[in-house]
C-alpha positions, 0 to 999 in steps of 0.5 A: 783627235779633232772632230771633222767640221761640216765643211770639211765633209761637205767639201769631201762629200762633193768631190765624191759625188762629182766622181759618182762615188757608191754612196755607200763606199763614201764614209770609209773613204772619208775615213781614209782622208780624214787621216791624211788630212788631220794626220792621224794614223789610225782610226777605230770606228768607235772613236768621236771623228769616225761616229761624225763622219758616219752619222753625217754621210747617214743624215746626208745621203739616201739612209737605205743604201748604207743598210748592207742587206738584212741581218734578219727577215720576219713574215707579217700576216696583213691584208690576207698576205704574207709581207716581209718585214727586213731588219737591216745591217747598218753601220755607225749609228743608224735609226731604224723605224717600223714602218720602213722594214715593210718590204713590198707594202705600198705608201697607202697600205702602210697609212692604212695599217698605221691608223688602225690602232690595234693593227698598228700596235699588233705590228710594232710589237712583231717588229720588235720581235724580229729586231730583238731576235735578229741582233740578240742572235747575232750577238750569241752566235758570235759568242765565245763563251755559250754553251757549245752544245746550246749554240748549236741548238740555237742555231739550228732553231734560227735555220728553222724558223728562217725556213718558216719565213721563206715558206710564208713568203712563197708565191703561193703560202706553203703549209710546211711553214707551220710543221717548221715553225713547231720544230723552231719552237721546239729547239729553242726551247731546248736551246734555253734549257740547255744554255739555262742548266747545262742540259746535255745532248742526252738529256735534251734527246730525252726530253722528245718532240712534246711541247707542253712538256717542253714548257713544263720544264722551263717553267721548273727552271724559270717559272716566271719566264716570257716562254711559259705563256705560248703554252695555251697556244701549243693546239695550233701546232699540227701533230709531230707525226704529220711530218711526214703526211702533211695538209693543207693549212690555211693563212691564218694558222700559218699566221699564228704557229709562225707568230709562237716562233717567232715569239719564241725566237725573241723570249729566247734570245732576250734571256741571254743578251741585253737586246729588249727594245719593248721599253722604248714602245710607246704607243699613240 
């Protein structure tokens, strides 16, 4: 099929604008045309036409309105405050930059955070956590061929984690973040053992509410897993019976049980997809 021309775009483009076309809703229509206009019947988004016109309208027009909402949104610890970090759903092939997924944090906040190597390092890393997690979950969600019973654990460790985040993101941090960080946590790890061996539902009951315990397993079944290492970290977590009673917590532990999830979340996924962007890190 022939590749659409800049000007045949451009032209399309400015008859959409002079409409007040949704910025959004510009590609698929130009898809539409295309069809008319090169006579072809169909079009599948994976073909060389449908990837210009996309690519073009992203490079084009404003790149966040052809985001559709966030596939996924994480919680940074900085400057005393909670800051949502949103990991967007995009559409032909789109560039995601670190910076931009800081919801709410000013230009100079963000210059502030970027320049200071070792924050700048702390915060790349997390991003990757969250982008890794969110279409490393999506793509299991979607699969037809898990574990049934390890799917469902799954995503009920995302419906943990993600009650974590809006926690965090409250007005006013709640403390109940780190009692659903610790149940995130736990049901990952579960999830893991289960999608890794087979565990049953049984087994998985038998296995209780101690993480160290937990890790101890994975470590007999993947001794040399990412997982193994939030075993240190396990203290932070309050105990499982003050479910039910409670206290409050400060920022900074909050922090640092939602960054285990969140750690957790990512070392999981990344066991059962091909979503690790740590390679292309590169650090300045």
């Amino acid at each position: 099929m022939e590749i659409p021309s800049d000007e045949w775009i451009e032209r399309v483009n400015r008859e959409f604008r002079a409409n007040d076309v949704d910025v959004r809703r510009r590609p698929f229509l130009a898809l539409d045309r295309y069809c008319t206009d090169y006579r072809v019947k169909a079009l599948s988004f994976d073909s060389t036409p449908a990837k210009r016109i996309f690519e073009w309208f992203y490079t084009n027009t404003k790149p966040e309105s052809h985001h559709i909402g966030s596939l996924f949104t994480g919680a940074y610890y900085y400057d005393a405050c909670f800051w949502p970090v949103d990991i967007p759903v995009g559409y032909g092939q789109f560039k995601l930059e670190a910076p931009d997924s800081l919801r709410g944090m000013s230009s100079q906040m963000k210059q502030d955070l970027l320049t200071v190597p070792r924050d700048a390092w702390s915060y790349v890393l997390f991003w990757v956590y969250c982008l890794d997690y969110a279409f490393g979950f999506d793509d299991m969600n979607k699969s037809p061929t898990l574990n049934t019973f390890g799917t469902a654990l799954l995503r009920n460790a995302d419906r943990e984690l993600r009650a974590a985040i809006s926690q965090l993101l409250e007005h006013r941090p709640n403390s109940k973040a780190a009692m659903s960080s610790r149940m995130a946590v736990e049901i990952f790890l579960k999830a893991f053992l289960v999608l890794k061996t087979g565990l049953t539902e049984e087994g998985a009951k038998s296995l209780g509410h101690d993480l160290a315990a937990l890790v101890r397993e994975c470590s007999r079944v993947a001794p040399d897993h990412d997982l193994l290492k939030i075993e240190r970290d396990l203290p932070m977590f309050p105990s499982i019976h003050e479910r039910y009673t409670g206290q409050d917590i400060p920022n900074p532990l909050l922090w640092g049980t939602y960054g285990i999830a969140q750690y957790t979340a990512g070392s999981t996924v990344r066991s059962f997809t091909d979503r690790d962007s740590r390679s292309q890190m590169q650090p300045r």
